[in-house]
C-alpha positions in Angstrom: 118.2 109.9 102.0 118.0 107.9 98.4 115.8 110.3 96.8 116.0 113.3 98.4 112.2 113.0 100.3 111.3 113.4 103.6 111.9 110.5 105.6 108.4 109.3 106.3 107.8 109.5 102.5 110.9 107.2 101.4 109.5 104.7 104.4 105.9 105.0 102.6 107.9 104.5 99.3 109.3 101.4 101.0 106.2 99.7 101.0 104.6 100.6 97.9 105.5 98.1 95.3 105.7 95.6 98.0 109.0 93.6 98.0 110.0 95.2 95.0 110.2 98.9 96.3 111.5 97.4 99.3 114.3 95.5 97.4 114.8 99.1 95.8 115.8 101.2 98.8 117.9 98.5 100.2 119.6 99.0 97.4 119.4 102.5 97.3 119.6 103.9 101.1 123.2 103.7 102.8 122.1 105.5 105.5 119.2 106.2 107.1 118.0 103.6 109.8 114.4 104.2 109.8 114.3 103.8 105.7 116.8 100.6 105.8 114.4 99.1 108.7 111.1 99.8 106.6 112.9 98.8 103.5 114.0 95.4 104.9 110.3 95.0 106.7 109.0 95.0 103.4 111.1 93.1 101.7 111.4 90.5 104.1 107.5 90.5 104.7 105.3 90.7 101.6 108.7 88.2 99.6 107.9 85.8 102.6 104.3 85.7 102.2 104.2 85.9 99.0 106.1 83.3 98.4 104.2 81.1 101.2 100.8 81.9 99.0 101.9 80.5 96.0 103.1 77.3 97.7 99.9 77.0 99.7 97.8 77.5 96.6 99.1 74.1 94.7 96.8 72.4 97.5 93.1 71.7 96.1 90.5 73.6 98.4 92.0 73.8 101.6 95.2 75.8 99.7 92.8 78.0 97.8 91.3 79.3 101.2 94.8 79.4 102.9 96.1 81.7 100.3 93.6 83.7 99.8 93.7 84.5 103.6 97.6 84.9 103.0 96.7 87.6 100.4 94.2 89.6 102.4 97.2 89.6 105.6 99.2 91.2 102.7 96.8 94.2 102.0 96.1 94.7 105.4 100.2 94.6 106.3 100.6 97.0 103.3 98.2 99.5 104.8 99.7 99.3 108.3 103.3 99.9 107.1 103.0 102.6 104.7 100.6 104.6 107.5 103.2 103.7 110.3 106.1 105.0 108.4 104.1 108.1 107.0 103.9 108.7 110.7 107.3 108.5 111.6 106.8 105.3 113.6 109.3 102.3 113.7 106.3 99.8 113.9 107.4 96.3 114.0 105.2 93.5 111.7 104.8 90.5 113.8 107.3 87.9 113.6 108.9 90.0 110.1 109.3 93.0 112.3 111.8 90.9 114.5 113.5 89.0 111.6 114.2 92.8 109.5 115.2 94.5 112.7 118.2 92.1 113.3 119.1 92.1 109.6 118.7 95.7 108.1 121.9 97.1 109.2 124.0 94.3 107.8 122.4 93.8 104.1 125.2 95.7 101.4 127.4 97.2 104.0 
């Protein structure tokens, strides 16, 4: 493990900073499965819709709404992934949970 922590607190770590911590442990963890997976869940997840928010929010009203909703997903994702991998759980994110699953083995082999 990257930092010598349990498991389930490296895969809390993984979602702390959002894609930044994530980002981190890729970088970090050769290893461990579970802490790759959550690392790239993160990463992939809150830089998506982060990204997507600050696109959305050039658009008058409607955009302001849009990514405000997109920011609110993000807490609420946030919560769900650092309590899931304090628990020891390999929860997928919708649609994220699929796109990290099939990538977090390959990044910096």
């Amino acid at each position: 493990m990257a930092l010598g922590l349990d498991r389930n607190m490296e895969g809390v770590l993984c979602y702390l900073l959002f894609w930044i911590s994530g980002l981190i442990f890729l970088l970090l963890e050769r290893e461990d499965d579970f802490i790759r997976f959550h690392a790239m869940q993160s990463f992939i997840t809150f830089l998506s819709l982060n990204l997507i928010a600050i696109i959305v929010s050039a658009i008058p009203i409607i955009g302001w709404v849009a990514s405000t909703l997109i920011n609110i997903a993000i807490i609420i994702l946030w919560i769900v992934g650092m309590i899931k991998a304090y628990n020891g759980e390999r929860y997928k994110f919708p649609v994220f949970g699929d796109i990290a699953e099939r990538y977090y083995r390959e990044f910096l082999k």
